[in-house]
C-alpha positions in Angstrom: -28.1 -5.5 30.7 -30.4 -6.9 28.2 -28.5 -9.4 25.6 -30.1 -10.0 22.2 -29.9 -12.3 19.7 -30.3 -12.6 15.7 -29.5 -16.0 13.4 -28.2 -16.1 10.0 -27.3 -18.4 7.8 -24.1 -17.9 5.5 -25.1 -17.1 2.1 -22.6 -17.3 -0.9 -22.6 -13.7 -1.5 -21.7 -12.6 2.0 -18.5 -14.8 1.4 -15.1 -14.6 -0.2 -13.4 -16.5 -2.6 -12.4 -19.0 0.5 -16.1 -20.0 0.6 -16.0 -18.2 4.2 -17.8 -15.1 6.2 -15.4 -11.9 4.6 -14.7 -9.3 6.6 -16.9 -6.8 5.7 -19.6 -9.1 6.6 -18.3 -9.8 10.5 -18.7 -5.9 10.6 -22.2 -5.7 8.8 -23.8 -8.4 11.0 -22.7 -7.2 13.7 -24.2 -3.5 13.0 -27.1 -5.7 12.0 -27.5 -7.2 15.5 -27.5 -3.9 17.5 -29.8 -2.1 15.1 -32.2 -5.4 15.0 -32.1 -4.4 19.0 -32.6 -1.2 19.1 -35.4 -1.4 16.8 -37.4 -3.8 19.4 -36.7 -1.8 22.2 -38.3 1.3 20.3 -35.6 3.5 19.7 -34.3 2.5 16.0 -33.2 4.2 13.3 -35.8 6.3 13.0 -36.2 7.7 16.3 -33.0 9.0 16.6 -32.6 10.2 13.1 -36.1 12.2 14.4 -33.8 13.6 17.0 -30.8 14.7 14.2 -29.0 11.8 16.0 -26.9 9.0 14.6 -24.6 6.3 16.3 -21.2 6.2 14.7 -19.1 3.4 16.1 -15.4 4.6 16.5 -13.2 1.6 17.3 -13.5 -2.4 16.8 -11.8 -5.0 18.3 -11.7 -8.2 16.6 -10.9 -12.3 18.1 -11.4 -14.9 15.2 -10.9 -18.3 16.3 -12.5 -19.5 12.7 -15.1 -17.6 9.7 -17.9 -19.9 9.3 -18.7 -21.4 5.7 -21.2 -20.9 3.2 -24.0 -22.6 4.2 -23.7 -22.3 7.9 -26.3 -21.6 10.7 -24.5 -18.8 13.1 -26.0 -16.8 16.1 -25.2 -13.3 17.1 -25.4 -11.9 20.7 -25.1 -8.8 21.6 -25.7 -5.7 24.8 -24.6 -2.6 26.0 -22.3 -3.2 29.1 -21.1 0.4 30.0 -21.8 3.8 29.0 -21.1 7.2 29.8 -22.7 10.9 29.0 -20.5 10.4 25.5 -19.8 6.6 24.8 -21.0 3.2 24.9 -19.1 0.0 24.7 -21.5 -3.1 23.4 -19.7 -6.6 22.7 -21.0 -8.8 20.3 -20.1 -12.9 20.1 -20.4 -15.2 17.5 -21.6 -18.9 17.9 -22.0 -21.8 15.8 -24.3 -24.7 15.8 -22.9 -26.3 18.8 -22.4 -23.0 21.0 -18.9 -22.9 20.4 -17.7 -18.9 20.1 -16.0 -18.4 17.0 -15.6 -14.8 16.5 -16.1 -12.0 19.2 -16.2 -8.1 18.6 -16.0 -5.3 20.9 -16.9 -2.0 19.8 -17.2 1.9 21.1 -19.8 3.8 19.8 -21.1 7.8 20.3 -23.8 9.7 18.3 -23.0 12.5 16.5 -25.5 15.5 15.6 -26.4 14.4 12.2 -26.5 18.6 11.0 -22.8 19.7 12.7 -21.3 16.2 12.5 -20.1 16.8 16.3 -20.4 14.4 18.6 -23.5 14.4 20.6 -24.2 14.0 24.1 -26.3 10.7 24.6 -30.0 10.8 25.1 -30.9 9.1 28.1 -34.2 8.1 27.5 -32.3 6.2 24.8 -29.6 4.8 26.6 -31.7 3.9 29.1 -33.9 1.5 26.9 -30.3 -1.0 26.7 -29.8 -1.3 30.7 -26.3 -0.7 30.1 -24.2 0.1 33.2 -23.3 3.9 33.8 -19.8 4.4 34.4 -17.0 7.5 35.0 -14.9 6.2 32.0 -15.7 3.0 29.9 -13.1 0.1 29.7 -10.7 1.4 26.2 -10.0 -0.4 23.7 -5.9 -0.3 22.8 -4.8 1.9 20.0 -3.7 -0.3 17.2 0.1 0.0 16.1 1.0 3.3 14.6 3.0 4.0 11.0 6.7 4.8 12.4 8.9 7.5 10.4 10.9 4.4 8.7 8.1 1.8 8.1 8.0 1.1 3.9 4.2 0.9 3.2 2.4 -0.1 -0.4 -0.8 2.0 -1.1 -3.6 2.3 -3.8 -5.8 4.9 -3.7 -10.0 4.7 -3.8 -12.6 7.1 -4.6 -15.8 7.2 -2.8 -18.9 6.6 -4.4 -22.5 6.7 -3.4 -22.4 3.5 -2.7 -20.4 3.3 -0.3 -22.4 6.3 1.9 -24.7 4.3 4.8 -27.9 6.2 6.2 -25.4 8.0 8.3 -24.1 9.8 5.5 -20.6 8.7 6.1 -18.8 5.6 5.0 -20.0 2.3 5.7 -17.7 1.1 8.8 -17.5 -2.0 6.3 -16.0 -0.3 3.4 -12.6 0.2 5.4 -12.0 -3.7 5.5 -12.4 -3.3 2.1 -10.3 -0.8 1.4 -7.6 -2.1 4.1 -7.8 -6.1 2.7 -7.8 -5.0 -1.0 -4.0 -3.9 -0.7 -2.4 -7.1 0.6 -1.4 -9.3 -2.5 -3.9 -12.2 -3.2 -1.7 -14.9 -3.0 -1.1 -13.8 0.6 -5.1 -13.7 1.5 -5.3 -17.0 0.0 -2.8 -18.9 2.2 -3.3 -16.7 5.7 -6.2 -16.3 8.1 -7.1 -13.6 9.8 -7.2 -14.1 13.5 -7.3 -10.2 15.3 -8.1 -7.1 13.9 -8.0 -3.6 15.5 -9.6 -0.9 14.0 -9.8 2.7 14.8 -11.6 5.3 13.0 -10.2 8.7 13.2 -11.7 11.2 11.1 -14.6 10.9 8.8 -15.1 10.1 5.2 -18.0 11.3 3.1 -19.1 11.4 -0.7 -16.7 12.8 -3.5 -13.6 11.7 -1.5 -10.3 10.1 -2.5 -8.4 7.9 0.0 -5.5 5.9 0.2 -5.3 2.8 1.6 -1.6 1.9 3.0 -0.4 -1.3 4.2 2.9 -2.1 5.8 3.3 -6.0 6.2 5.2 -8.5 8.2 4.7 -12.4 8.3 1.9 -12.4 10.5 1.2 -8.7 11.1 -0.2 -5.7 8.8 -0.4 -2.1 10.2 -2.9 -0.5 7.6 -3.5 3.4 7.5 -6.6 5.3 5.6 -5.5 8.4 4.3 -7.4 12.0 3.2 -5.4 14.5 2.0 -3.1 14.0 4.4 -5.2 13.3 6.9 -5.4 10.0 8.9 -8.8 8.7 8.8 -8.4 5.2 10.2 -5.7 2.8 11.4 -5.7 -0.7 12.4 -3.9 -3.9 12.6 -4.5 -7.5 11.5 -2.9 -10.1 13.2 -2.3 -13.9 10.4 -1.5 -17.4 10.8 -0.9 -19.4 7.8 -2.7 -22.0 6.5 
């Protein structure tokens, strides 16, 4: 497998009010760090959108030991460790200046057909290019816990703007954090940190559309659900610890 590595440093505006990396921006470096790779081994953006290709990544799983600070020299690694004819699973780690690992994210991705938005077998002059290991079934992900019939939830509901539509013509994956963090009350962000997230995405959200984000909440657990008309569009669940 070929690993691959990008350095950033921490700006204020990639932060939250806790002078640390938000969420949204775990998600967006790490999309950062597999495109910055798949643009040096030739088969970027642009030579799968030539194709009516486009990855989609369809479940995260999140370990946060700590979010680095403003100001703060981090490295990202990444690689493709299995794949079949529909999926890939690529981890991606987290280091700061003295090689300790401070967050790590797994991920499944597939390509859909950019015209049908179906999934899409994978190329494999593409795949090939990562060195990946071909397997019969990649290693899952668990499914993060589900609503139950009795479970009292808060919600607020969101419309999609341009904005918010990536070059894939769907949501940004990092708009979901968003939407998911924005219902817990402030004073609870403020005095707990994150430490495990799970996130599934379930059915896609495009241009025009209104959601709503529901969270039901526990000491040091949140199930969150994105709803469309009806329709589940993502789930996950944060693990806390206070501060």
């Amino acid at each position: 497998m070929k690993k691959y590595e990008i350095k950033r440093r921490v700006e204020y505006y990639e932060a939250d009010t806790t002078q640390k990396l938000s969420l949204p921006m775990i998600l967006n470096y790490a999309v950062l760090a597999s495109k910055c790779q798949s643009d040096e081994l030739g088969v970027g953006q642009d030579f799968h959108l030539g194709r009516g290709l486009g990855w989609i990544i369809l479940q995260y799983e999140v370990i946060i030991k700590r979010r680095p600070k403003i100001g703060e020299i981090i490295r990202i690694q990444t690689f493709a460790t299995q794949y079949n004819p529909f999926f890939v699973r690529r981890p991606f780690v987290f280091l700061d200046e003295n090689d300790n690992e401070i967050i790590r994210v797994d991920s499944i991705w597939t390509m859909i057909d950019m015209t049908n938005r179906r999934m899409a077998r994978l190329p494999q002059d593409i795949i090939d290019q990562y060195d990946a290991k071909r397997v019969k079934q990649i290693s899952r992900i668990p499914n993060p816990e589900k609503f139950s019939d009795d479970d009292q939830y808060t919600e607020r509901d969101y419309y999609v703007r341009y904005l918010d539509i990536d070059g894939n013509k769907h949501v940004n994956n990092s708009k979901y954090f968003e939407w998911m963090q924005d219902v817990i009350a402030p004073e609870y962000l403020l005095t707990h940190e994150i430490t495990y997230i799970n996130l599934k995405f379930e059915n896609e959200i495009r241009l025009g559309h209104t959601i709503l984000s529901q969270v039901v909440q526990n000491d040091n657990k949140s199930k969150h659900r994105i709803m469309m008309e009806n329709v589940i569009s993502a789930e996950a669940e944060f693990k806390w610890r206070k501060i």
